[in-house]
The first five atom37 places (N, CA, C, CB, O) and aatype in JSON, in Angstrom:
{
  "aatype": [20, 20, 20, 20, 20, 20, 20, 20, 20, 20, 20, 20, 20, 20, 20, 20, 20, 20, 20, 20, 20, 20, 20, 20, 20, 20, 20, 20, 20, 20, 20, 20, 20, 20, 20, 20, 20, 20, 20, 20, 20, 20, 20, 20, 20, 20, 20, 20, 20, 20, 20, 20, 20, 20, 20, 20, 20, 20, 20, 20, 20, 20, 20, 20, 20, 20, 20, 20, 20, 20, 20, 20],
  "atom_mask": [
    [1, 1, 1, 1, 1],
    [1, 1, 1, 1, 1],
    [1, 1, 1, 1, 1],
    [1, 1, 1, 1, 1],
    [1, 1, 1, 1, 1],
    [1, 1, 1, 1, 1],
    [1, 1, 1, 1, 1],
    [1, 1, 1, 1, 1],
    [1, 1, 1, 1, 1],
    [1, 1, 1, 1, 1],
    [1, 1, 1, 1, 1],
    [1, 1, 1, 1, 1],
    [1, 1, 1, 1, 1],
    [1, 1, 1, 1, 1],
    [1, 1, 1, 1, 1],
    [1, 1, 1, 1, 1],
    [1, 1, 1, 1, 1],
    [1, 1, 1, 1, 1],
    [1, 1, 1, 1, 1],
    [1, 1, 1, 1, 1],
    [1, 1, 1, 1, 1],
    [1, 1, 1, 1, 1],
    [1, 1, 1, 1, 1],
    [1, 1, 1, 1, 1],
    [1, 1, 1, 1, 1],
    [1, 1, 1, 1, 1],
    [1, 1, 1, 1, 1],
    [1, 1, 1, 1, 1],
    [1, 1, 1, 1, 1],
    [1, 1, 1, 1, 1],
    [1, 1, 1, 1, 1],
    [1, 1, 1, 1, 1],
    [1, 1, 1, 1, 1],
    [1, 1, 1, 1, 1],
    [1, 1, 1, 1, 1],
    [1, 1, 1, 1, 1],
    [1, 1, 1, 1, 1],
    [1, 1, 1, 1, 1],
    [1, 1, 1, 1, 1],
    [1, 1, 1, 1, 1],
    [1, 1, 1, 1, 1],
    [1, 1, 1, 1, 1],
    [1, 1, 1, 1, 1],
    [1, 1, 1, 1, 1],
    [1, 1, 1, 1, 1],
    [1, 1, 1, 1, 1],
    [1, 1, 1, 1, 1],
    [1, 1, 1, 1, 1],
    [1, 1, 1, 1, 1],
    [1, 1, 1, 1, 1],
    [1, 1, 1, 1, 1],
    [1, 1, 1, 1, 1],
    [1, 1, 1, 1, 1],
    [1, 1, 1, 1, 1],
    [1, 1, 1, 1, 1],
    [1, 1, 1, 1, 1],
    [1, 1, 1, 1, 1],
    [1, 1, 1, 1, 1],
    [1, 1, 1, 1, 1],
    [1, 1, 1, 1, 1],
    [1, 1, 1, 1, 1],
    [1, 1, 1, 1, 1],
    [1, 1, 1, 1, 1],
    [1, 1, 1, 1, 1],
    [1, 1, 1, 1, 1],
    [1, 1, 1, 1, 1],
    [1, 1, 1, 1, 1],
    [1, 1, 1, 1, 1],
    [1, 1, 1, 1, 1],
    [1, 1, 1, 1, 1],
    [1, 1, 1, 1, 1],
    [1, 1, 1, 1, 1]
  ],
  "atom_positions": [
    [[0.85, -1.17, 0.0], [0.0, 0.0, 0.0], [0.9, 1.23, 0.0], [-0.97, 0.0, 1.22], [1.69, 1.29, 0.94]],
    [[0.92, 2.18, -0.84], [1.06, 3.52, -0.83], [1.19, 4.46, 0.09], [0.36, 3.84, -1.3], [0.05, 4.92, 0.16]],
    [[1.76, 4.95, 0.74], [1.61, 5.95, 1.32], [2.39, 7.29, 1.07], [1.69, 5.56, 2.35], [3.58, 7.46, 0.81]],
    [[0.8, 8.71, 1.33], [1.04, 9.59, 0.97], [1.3, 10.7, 2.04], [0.24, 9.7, 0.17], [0.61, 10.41, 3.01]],
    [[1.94, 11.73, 2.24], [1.67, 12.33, 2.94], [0.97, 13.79, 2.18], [2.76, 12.28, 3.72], [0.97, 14.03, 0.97]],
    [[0.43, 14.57, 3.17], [0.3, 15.99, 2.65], [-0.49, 16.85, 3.64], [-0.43, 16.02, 1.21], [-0.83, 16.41, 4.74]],
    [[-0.75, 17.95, 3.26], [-1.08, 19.22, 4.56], [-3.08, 18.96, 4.77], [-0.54, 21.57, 3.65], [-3.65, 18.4, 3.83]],
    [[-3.56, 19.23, 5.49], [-5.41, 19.64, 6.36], [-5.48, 20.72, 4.72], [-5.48, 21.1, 8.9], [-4.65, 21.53, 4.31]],
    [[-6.83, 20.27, 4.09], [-7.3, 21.38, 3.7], [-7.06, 20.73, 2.04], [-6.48, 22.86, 4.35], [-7.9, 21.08, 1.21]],
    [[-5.88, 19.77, 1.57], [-5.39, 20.24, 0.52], [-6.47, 19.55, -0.41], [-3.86, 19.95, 0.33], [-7.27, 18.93, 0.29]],
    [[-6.81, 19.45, -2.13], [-7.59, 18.78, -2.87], [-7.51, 17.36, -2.87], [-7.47, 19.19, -3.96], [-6.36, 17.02, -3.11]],
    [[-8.32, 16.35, -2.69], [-8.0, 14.77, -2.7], [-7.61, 14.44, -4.93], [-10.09, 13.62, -1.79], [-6.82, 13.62, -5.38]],
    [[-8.07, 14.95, -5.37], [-7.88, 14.85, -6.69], [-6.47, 15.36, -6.84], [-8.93, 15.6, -7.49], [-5.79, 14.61, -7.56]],
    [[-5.65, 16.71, -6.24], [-4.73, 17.05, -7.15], [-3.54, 15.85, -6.11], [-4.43, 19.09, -7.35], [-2.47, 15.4, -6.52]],
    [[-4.13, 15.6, -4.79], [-3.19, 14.76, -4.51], [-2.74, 13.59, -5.1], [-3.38, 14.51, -3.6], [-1.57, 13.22, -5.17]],
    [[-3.45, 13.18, -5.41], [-3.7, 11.77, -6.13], [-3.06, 12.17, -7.55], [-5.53, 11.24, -6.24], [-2.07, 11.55, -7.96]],
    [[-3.59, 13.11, -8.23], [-2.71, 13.7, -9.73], [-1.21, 13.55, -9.27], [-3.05, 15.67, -10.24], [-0.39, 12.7, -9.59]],
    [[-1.09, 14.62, -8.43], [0.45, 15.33, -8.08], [1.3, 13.81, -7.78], [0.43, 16.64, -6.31], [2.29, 13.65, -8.5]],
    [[1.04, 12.85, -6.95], [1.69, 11.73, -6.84], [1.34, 10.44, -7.69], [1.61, 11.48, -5.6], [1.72, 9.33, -7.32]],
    [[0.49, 10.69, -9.01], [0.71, 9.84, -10.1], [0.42, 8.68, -9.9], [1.82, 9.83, -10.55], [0.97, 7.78, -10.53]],
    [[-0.72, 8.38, -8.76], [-1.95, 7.77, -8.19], [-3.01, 7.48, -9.58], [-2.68, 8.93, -6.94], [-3.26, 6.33, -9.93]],
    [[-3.5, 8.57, -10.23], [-4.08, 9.08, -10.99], [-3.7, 9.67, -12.2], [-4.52, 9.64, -10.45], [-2.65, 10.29, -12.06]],
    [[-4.15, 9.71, -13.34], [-3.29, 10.07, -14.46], [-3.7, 11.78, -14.28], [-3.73, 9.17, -16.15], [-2.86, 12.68, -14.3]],
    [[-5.13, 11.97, -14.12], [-5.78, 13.06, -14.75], [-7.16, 13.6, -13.57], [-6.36, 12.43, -16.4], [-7.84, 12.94, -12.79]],
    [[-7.15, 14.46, -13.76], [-8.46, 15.5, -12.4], [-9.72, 14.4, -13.36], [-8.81, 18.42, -12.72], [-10.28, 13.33, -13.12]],
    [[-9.72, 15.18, -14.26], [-10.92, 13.95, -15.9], [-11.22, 12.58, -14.82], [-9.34, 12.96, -18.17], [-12.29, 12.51, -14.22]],
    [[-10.08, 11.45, -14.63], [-10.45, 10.09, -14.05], [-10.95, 10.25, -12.76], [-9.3, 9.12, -13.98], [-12.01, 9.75, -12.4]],
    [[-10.16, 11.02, -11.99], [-11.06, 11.2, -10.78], [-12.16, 11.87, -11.04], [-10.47, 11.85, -9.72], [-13.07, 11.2, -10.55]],
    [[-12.48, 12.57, -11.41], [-14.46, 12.77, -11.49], [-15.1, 11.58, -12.17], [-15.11, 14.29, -12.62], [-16.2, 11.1, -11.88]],
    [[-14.21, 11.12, -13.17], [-14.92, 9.91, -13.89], [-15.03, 8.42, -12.54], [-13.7, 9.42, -15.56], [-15.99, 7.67, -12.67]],
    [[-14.1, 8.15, -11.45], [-13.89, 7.18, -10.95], [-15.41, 7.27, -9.25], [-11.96, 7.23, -10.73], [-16.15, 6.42, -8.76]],
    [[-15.16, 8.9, -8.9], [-15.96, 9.61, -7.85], [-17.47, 8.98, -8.61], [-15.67, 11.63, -7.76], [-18.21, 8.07, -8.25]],
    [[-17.53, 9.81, -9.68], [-19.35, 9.33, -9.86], [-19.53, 8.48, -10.57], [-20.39, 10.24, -10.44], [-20.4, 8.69, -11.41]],
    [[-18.86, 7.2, -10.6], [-18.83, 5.65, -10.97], [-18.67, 5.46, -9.39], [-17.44, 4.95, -12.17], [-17.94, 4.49, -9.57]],
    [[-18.7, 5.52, -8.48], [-18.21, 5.41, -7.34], [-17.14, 4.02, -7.04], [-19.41, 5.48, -6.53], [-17.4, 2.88, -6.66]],
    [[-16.25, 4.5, -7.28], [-15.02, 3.32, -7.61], [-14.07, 3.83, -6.65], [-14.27, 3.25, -9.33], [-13.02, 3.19, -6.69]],
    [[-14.09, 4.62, -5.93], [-13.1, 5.19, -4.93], [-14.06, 5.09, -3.3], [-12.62, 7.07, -5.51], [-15.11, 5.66, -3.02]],
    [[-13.16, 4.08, -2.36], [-14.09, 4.01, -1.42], [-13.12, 3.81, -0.19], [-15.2, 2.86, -1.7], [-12.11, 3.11, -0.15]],
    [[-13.71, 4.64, 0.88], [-12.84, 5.04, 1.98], [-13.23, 4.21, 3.16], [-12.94, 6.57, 2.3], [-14.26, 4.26, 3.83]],
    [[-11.64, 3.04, 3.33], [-12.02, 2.28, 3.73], [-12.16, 1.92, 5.22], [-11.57, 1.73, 3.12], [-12.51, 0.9, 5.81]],
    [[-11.63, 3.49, 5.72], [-12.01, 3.65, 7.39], [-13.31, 3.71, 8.11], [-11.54, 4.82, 7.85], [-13.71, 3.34, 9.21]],
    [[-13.81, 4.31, 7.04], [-15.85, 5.07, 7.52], [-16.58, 3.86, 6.51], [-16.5, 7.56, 6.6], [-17.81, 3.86, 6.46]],
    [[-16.02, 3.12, 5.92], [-16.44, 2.21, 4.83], [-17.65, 2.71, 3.99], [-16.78, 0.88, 5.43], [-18.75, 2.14, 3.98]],
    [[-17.33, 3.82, 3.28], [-17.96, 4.62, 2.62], [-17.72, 4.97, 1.57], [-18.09, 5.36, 3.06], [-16.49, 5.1, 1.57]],
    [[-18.21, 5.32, 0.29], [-17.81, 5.7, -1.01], [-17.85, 7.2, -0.85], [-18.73, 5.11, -2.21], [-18.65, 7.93, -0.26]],
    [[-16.39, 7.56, -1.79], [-16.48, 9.15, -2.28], [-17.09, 9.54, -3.17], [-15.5, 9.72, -2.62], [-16.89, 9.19, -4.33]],
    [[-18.29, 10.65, -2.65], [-19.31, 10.96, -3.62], [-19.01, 12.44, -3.81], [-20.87, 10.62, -3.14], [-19.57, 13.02, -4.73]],
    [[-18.04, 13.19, -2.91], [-17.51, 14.26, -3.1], [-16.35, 14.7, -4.47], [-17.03, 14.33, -1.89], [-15.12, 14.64, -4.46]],
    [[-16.84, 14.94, -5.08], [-15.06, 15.26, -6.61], [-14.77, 16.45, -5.93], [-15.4, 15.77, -9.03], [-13.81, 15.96, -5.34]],
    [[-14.78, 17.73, -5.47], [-14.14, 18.49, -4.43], [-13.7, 17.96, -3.07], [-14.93, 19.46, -4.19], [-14.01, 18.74, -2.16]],
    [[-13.14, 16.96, -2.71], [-13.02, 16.75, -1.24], [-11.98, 17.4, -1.14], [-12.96, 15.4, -0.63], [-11.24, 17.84, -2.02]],
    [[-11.88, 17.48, 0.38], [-10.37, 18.47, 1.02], [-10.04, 17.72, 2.12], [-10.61, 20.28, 1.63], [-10.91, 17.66, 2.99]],
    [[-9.1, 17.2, 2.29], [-8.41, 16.23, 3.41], [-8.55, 16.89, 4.83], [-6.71, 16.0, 3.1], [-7.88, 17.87, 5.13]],
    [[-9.33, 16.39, 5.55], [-9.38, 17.03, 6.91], [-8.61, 15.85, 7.97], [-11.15, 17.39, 7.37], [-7.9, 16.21, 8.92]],
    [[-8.81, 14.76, 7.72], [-7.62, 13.6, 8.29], [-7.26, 13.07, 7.67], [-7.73, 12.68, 9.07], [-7.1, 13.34, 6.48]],
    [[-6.84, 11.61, 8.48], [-5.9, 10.19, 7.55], [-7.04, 9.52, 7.0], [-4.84, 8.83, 8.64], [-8.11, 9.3, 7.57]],
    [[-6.65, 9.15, 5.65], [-7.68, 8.19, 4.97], [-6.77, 6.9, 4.48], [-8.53, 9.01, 3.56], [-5.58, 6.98, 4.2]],
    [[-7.51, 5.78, 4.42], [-7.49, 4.82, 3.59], [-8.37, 4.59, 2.23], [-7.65, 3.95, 4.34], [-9.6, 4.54, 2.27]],
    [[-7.79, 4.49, 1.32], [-8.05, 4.49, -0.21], [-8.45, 3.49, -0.53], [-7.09, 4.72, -1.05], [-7.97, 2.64, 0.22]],
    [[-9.37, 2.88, -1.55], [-9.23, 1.78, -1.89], [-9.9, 2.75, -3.64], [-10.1, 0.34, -0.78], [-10.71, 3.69, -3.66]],
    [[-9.26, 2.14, -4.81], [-9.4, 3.26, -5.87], [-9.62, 1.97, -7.29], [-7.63, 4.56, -5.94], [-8.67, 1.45, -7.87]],
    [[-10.75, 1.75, -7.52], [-11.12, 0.75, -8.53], [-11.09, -0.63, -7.73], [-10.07, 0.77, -9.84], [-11.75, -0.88, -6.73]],
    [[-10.32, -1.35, -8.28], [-10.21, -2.82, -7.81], [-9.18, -3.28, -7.17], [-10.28, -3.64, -8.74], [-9.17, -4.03, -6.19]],
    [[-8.04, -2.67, -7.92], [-6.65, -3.2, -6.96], [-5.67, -2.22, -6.53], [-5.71, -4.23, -7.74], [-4.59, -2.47, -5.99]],
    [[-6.34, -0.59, -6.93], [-4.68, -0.06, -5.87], [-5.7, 0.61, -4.57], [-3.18, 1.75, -6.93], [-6.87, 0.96, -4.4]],
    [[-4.42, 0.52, -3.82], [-4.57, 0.72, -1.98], [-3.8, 1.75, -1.9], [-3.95, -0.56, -0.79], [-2.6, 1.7, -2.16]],
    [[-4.45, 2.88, -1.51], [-3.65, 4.34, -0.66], [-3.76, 4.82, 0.6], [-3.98, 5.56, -1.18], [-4.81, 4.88, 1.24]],
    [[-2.71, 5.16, 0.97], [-2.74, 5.4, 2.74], [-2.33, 7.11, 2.41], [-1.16, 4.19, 4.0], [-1.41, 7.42, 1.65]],
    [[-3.24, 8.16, 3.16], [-3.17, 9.35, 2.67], [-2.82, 9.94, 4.77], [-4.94, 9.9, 1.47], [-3.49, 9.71, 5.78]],
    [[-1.9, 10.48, 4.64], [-1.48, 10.75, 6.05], [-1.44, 12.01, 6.15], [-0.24, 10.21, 6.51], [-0.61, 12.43, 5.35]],
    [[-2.06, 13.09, 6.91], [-2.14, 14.29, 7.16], [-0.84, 14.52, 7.91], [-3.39, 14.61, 7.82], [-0.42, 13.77, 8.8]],
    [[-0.1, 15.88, 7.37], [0.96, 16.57, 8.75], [0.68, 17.14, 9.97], [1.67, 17.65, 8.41], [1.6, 17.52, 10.7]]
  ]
}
């Protein structure tokens, strides 16, 4: 599993862009409202395409990649 770090507040899309998680902002809106991205702490799907990291998440992003997203 992946792990990311980054700052409270920042975009869950450009994080995921910026560390090449993701090719494109395009797949994440396309993956969000296919709901294929699902957070596997609150065991809940992301229905948000603006989210902003307020804690630590666990990723789970289509079928097989796993992200660990760690707030500073």
């Amino acid at each position: 599993m992946q792990e990311i770090k980054c700052q409270i507040g920042e975009l869950l899309s450009e994080i995921l862009v910026k560390n090449k998680i993701l090719s494109s902002k395009g797949e994440w809106r396309r993956l969000v409202l296919g709901n294929a991205i699902h957070n596997l702490a609150k065991n809940q799907n992301i229905t948000d395409v603006n989210l902003k990291i307020a804690e630590d998440l666990t990723l789970k992003i289509g079928k097989k990649k796993f992200v660990k997203i760690l707030t500073k």
